[in-house]
C-alpha positions as CSV (number, residue, x, y, z in Angstrom):
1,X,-10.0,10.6,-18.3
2,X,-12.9,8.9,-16.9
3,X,-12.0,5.3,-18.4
4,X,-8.2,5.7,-17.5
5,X,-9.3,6.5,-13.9
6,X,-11.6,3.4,-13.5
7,X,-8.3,1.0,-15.5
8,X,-6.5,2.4,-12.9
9,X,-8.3,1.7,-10.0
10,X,-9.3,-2.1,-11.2
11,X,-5.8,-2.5,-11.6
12,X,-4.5,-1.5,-9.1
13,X,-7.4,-2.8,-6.4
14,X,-7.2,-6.6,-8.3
15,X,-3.8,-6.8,-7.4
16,X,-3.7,-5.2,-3.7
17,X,-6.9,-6.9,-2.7
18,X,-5.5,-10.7,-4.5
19,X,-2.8,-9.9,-2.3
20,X,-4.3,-9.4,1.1
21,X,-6.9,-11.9,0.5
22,X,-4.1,-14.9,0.1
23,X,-2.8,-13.0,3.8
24,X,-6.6,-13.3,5.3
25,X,-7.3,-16.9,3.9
26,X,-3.6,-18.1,5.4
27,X,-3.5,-15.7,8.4
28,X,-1.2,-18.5,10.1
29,X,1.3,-18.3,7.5
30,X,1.3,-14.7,6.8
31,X,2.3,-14.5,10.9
32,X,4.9,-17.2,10.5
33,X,6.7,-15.6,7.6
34,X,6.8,-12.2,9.2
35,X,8.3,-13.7,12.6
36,X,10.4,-15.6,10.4
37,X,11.8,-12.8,8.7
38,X,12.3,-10.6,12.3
39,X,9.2,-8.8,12.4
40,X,8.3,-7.4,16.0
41,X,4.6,-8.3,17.0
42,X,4.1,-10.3,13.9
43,X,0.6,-10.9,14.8
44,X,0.0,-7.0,14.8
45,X,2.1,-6.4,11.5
46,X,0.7,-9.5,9.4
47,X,-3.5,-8.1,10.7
48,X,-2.1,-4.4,9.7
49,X,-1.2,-5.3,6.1
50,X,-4.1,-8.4,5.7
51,X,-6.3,-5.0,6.5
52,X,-4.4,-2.4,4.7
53,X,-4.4,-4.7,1.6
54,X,-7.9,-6.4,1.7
55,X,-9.7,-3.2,2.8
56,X,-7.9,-0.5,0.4
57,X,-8.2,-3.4,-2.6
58,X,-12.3,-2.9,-2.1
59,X,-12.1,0.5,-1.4
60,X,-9.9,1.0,-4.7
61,X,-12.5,-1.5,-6.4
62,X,-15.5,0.8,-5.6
63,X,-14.2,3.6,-5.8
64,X,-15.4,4.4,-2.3
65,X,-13.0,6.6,0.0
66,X,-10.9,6.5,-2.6
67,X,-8.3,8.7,-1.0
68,X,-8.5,6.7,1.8
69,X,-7.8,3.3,0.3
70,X,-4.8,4.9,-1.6
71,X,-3.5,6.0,1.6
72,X,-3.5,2.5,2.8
73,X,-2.6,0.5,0.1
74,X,0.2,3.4,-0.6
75,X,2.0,3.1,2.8
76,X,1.4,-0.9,3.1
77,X,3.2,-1.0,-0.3
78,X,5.9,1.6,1.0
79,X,6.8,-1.1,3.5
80,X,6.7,-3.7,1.3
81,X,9.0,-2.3,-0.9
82,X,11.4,-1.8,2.0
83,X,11.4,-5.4,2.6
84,X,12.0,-6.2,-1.1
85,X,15.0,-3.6,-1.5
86,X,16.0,-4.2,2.4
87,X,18.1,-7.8,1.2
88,X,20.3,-5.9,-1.5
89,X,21.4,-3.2,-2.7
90,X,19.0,-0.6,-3.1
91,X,19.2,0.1,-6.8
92,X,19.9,-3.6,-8.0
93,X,15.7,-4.1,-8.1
94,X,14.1,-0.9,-7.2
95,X,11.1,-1.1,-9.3
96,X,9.5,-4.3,-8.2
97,X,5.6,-4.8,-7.9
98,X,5.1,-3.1,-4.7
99,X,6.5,-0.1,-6.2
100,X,4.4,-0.4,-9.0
101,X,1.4,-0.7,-7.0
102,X,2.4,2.2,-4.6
103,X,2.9,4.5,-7.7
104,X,-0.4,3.4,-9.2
105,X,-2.0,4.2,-5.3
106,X,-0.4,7.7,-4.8
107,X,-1.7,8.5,-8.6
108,X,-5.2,8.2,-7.0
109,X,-4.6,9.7,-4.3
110,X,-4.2,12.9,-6.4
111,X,-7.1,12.2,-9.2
112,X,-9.4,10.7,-7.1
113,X,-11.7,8.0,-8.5
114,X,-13.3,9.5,-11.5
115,X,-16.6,9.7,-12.9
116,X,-17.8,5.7,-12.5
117,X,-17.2,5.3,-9.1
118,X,-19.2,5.0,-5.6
119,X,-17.4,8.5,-4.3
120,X,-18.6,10.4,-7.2
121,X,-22.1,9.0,-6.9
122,X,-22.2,10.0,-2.8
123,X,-20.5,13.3,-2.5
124,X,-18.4,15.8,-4.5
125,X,-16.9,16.5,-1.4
126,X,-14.6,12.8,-1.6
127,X,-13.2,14.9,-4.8
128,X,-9.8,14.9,-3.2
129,X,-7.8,18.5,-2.8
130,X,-4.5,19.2,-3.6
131,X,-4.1,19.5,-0.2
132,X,-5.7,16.5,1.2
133,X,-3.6,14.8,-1.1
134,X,-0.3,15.8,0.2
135,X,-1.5,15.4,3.8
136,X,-2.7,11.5,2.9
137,X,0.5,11.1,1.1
138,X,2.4,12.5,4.2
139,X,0.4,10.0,6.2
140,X,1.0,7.2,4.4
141,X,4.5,7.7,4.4
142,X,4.7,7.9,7.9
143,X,2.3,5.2,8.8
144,X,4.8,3.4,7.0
145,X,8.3,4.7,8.1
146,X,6.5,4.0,11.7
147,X,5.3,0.8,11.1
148,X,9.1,0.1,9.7
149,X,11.0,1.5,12.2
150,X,8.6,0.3,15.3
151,X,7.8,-3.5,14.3
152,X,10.6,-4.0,11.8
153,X,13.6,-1.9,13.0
154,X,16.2,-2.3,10.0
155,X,17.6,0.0,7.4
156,X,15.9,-1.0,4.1
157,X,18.3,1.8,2.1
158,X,21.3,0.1,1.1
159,X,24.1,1.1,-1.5
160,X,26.0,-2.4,-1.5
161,X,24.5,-5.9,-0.7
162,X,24.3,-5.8,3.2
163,X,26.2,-8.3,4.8
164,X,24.9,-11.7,5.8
């Protein structure tokens, strides 16, 4: 289980931290695109997923606070999948890469890192709890219908293609 754990986690943290890295590298144009696409403060929203992405990609990586870097990446990729579904209707592309992602985050939020990582090696303790997971999952769900609602502001759940 070990092995699968540490697949996992490489997957997953190679992907989120690729992705916040191109944000940190082209800050400038990670700002423009969100002002571009209505985003409130998009100075505050394009540093809060650069850090959500970059950070919980290392921390995924490692294997250090694991359960904390799944919460990030977890709620940076519930947003992102609002933005992707937000356009259309909801079900026409539902499972896109930030899903993907987001499912692969919250499945570490529940297993933890496994056996070859740096949480295993500091404390037994970062083992994560059934119910430390369902509080981090609760948080990350509503750091990200917050971040949504307060810097964002639109319903991403539709049922036919919004108007234009």
């Amino acid at each position: 289980m070990s092995i699968g754990l540490l697949i996992l986690r490489l997957a997953v943290g190679a992907a989120i931290l690729q992705a916040g890295l191109i944000k940190a590298f082209d800050f400038s144009t990670t700002v423009g695109f969100m002002a571009e696409a209505g985003w409130r403060l998009p100075g505050l929203a394009a540093f809060m997923v650069t850090a959500a992405e970059t950070l919980g990609g290392v921390g995924l990586l490692l294997g250090a606070l694991t359960p904390l870097a799944a919460c990030a990446v977890l709620s940076a990729m519930l947003c992102a999948w609002a933005v992707n579904v937000s356009g259309a209707a909801f079900w026409s592309e539902p499972f896109n890469v930030p899903f993907l992602i987001g499912l692969g985050a919250a499945a570490l939020l529940f297993t933890g890192a496994g056996a070859y990582a740096v949480d295993r090696r500091l404390s037994a303790r970062l083992s994560p709890t059934p119910r430390m997971s369902v509080l981090l999952l609760a948080v990350a769900v509503g750091a990200a219908v917050v971040t949504w609602i307060a810097l964002y502001g639109v319903n991403p759940i539709h049922f036919t293609n919004p108007a234009s």
